[in-house]
C-alpha positions in Angstrom: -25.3 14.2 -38.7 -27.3 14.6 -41.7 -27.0 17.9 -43.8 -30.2 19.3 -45.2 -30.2 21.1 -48.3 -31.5 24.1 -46.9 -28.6 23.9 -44.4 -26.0 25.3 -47.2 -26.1 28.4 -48.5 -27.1 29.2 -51.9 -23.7 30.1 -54.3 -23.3 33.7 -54.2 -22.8 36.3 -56.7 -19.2 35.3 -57.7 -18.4 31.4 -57.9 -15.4 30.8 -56.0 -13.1 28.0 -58.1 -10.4 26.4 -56.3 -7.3 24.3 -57.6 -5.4 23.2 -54.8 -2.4 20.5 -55.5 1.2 20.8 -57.6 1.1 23.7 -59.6 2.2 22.5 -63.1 0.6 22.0 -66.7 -1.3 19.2 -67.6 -4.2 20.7 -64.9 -6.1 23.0 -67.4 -5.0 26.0 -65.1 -4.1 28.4 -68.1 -8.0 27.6 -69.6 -9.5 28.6 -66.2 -7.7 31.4 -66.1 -8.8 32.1 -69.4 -12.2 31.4 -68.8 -12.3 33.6 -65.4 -10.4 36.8 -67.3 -13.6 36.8 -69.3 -16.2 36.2 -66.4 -17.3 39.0 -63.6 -19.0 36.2 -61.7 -16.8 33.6 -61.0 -13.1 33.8 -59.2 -10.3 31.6 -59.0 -7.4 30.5 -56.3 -4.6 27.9 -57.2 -2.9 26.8 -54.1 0.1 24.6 -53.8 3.6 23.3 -54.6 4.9 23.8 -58.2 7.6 24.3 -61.1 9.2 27.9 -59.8 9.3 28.9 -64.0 5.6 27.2 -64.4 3.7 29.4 -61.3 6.2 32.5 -62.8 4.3 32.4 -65.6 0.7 31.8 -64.6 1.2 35.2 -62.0 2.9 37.1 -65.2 -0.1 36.3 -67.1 -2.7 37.1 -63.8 -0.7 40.5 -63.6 -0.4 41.7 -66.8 -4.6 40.7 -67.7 -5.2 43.1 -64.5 -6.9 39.9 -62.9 -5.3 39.8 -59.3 -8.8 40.5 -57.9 -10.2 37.4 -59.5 -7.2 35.2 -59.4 -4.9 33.7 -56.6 -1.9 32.0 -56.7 -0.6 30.9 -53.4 2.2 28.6 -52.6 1.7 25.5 -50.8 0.0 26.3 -47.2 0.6 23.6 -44.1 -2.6 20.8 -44.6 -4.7 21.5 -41.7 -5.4 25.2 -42.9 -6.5 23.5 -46.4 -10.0 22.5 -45.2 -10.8 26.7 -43.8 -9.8 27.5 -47.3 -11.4 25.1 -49.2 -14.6 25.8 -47.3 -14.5 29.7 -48.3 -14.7 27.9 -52.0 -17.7 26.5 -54.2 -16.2 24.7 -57.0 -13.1 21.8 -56.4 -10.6 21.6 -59.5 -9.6 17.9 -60.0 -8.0 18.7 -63.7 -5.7 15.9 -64.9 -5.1 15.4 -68.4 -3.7 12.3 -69.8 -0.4 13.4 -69.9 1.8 11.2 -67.8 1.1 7.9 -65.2 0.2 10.4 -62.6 -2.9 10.5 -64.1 -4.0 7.3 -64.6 -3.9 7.4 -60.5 -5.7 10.7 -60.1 -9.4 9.4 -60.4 -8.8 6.6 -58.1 -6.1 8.1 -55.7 -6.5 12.2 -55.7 -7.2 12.6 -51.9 -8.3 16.6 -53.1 -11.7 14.7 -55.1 -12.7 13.6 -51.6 -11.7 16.4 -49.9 -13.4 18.5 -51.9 -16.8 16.1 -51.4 -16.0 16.4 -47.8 -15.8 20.2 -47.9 -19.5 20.2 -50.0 -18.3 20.9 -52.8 -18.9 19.8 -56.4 -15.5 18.7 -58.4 -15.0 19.2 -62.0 -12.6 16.8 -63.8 -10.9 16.0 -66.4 -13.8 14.5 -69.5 -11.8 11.3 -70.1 -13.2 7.4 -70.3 -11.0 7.1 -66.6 -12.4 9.6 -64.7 -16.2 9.0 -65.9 -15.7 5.3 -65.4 -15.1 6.5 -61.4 -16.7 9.2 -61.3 -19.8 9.7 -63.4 -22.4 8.2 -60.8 -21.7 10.8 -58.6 -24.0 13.8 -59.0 -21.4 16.3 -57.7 -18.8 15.6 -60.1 -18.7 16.9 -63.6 -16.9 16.1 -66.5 -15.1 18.8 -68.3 -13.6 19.1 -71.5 -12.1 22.7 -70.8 -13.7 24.7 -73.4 -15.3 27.8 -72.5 -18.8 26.9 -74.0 -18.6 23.5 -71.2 -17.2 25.7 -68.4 -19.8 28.6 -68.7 -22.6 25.7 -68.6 -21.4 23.8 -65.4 -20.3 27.0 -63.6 -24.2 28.2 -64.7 -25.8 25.1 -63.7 -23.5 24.6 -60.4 -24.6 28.2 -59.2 -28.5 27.3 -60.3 -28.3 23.7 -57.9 -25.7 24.7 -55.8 -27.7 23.9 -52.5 -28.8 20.4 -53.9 -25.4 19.7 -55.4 -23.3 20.3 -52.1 -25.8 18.2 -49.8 -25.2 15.2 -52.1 -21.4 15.5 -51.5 -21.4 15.8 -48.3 -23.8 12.8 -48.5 -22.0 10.8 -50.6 -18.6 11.9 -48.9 -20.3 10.4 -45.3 -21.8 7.2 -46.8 -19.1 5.9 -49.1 -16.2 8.0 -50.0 -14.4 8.0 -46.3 -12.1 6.0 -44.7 -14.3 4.3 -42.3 -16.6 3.6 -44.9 -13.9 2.2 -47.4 -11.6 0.4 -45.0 -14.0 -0.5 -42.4 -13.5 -4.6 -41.6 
């Protein structure tokens, strides 16, 4: 079926992020939790697998910056709960910097892009020539460079066409982006 824009919600007060995926650096996490520590209107909840020492850290730093309210860190959760909790979100996190051959896979290969697309939601990514060569045409996914001055703008503009934004993904998720679409003989 085809979803209207007036169909989804308007983003609410508080912009829900979500990271969901290994829980490591290279993935911009500590400048979105920087970004959020400064922001009363947008959360954020990481969700996965990770290095034990890595996720120690991040939840230090959540603790100590009195930001457990705005931030969650939860370890890895079975995959068929992941669509109820990435449909409470608004914003998918698709960070991979170009730190190792993982990433060179992530714009072509990251099942959580489309996932995310499939849930309604925009994605931000990574602002490299590999992501934007795959990604760019897609109205829903934004290219980020992690400063603060780039986040505040797409979080701003995400919440502003939120309804608009959401329906193309969903749109784009059911006409191109899904397996029967892709593989389909």
């Amino acid at each position: 079926y085809d979803i209207a824009v007036t169909d989804i919600p308007p983003a609410p007060a508080v912009l829900k992020l979500l990271f969901q995926g290994f829980i490591g650096s290279g993935h911009g996490l500590e400048e979105f939790i920087e970004f959020v520590s400064d922001k009363d209107d947008v959360s954020l909840t990481i969700i996965g697998p990770g290095d034990r020492d890595y996720v120690n850290q991040l939840k230090e730093q959540v603790r100590s910056r009195r930001l457990s309210g705005k931030i969650i860190i939860r370890d890895a959760v079975p995959y068929q709960l992941l669509i109820d909790i990435t449909q409470l979100h608004h914003v998918g996190l698709a960070i991979h910097k170009p730190v190792n051959i993982a990433f060179r896979t992530a714009a072509l290969a990251s099942n959580k892009i489309y996932e995310y697309a499939a849930c309604r939601l925009p994605v931000m990514y990574f602002d490299d020539e590999h992501y934007r060569n795959y990604l760019s045409r897609f109205r829903w996914a934004f290219a980020n460079d992690l400063s603060y001055q780039r986040l505040d703008e797409q979080c701003d503009f995400i919440r502003e066409h939120y309804a608009e934004i959401s329906a193309a993904a969903s749109k784009d998720f059911r006409e191109s982006l899904n397996f029967e679409r892709v593989f389909n003989p």
